[in-house]
C-alpha positions in Angstrom: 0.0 0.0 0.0 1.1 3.4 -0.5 0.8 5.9 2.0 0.7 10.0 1.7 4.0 9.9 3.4 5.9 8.5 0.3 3.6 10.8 -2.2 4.8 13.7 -0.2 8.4 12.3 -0.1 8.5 12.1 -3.8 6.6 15.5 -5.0 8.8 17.7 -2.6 11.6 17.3 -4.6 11.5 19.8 -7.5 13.8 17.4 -9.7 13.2 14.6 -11.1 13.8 12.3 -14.2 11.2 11.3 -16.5 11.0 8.1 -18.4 8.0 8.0 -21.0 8.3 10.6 -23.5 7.4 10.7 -26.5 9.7 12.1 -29.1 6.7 12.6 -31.0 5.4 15.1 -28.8 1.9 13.4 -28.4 1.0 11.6 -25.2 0.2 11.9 -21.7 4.2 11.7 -21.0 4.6 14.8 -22.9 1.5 16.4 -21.6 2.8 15.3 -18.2 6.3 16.7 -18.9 4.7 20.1 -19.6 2.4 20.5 -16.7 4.8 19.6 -14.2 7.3 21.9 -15.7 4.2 24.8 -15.2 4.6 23.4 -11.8 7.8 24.8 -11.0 9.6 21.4 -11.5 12.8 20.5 -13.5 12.3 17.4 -15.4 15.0 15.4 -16.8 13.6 13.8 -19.6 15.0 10.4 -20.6 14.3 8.6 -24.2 16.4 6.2 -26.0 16.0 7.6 -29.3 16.2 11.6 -28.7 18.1 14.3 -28.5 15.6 17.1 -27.5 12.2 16.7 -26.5 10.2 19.8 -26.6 12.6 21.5 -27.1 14.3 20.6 -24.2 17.3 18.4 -24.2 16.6 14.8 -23.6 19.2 12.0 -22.3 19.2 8.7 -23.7 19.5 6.9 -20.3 18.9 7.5 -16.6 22.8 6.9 -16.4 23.5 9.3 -18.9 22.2 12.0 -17.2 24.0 14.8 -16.3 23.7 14.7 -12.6 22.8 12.1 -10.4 18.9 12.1 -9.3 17.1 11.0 -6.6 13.5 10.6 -8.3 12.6 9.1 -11.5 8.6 9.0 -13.1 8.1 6.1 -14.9 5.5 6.4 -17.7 6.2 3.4 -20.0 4.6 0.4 -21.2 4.8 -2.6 -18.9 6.9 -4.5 -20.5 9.2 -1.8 -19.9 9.1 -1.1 -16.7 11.0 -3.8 -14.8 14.1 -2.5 -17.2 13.7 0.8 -16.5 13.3 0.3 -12.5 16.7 -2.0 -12.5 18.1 1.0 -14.3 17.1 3.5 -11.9 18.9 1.5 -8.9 22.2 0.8 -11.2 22.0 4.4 -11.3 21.4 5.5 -7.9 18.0 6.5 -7.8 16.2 6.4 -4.4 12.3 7.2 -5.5 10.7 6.0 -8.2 6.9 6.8 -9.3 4.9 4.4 -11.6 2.8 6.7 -13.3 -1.2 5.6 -12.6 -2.1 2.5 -15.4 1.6 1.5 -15.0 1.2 -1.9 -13.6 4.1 -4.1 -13.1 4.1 -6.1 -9.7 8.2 -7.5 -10.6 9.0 -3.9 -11.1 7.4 -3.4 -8.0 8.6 -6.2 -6.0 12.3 -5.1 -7.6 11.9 -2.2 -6.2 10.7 -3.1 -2.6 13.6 -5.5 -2.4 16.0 -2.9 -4.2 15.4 -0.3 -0.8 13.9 1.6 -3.6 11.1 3.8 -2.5 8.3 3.1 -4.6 4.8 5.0 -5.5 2.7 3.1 -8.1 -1.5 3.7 -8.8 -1.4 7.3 -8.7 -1.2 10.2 -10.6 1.3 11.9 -10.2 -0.6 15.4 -11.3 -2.9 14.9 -8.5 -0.3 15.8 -6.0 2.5 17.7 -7.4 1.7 20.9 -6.4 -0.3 23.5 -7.0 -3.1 20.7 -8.3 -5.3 22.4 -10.0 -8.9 21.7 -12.6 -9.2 18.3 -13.2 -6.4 16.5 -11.0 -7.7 18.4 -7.8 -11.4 17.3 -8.9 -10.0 13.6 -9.2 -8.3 13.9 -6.0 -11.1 15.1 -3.6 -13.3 12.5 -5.6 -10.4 9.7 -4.6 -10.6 11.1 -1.0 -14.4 10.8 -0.7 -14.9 7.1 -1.3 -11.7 6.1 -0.1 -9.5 5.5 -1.9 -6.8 8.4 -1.4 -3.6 7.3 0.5 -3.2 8.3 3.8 
């Protein structure tokens, strides 16, 4: 179970990594990518195949990154995920967020048994702060019938 503690833990850092992109530009990884950046964070994004994302640049790796982070968001397909999380800890990442839909219980189990801190079932936009429209609708509605970590 995740608890608010570990949510908290994770969003109060104001860098992160991002794995799930889209060099394309489409997505909820980019659209993610943009909002947090609105948010005051600084993303690292990380795609095998790109230079520059959004105009932003991009790494190709988690280890290729120019500094060392502690957080990573994982937004990938499933059959993804398990690499990317034994990445992360090769790398030295302590946090790592599954992005809400990402579900992968080795990945999560790896990173349990890793000492990596792990969030996975949420969105990430609903509390990242300031949440705002939709996210803070989707997070009082989560709170009301329960199922809103605490």
């Amino acid at each position: 179970m995740v608890t608010r503690q570990a949510i908290d833990a994770f969003v109060s850092g104001k860098t992160l990594a991002m794995v799930g992109i889209s060099a394309s530009g489409q997505g909820f990884g980019n659209a993610a990518y943009k909002e947090l950046k609105a948010r005051g964070y600084r993303v690292l994004p990380v795609h095998p195949g790109a230079d520059t994302v959004q105009g932003d640049a991009c790494w190709r790796s988690i280890a290729s990154l120019p500094e060392k982070v502690e957080r990573l968001l994982v937004m990938v397909g499933p059959a993804q995920v398990e690499g990317v999380v034994r990445e992360a800890a090769a790398a030295g990442v302590r946090q790592v967020w599954l992005q809400q839909g990402i579900s992968s219980p080795s990945a999560i189990e790896f990173c349990k048994a890793s000492g990596l801190e792990v969030v996975h079932g949420h969105c990430i936009l609903m509390f990242a702060e300031p949440v705002a429209s939709f996210h803070k609708f989707h997070r009082w509605i989560w709170q009301i019938i329960g199922k809103a970590p605490k």
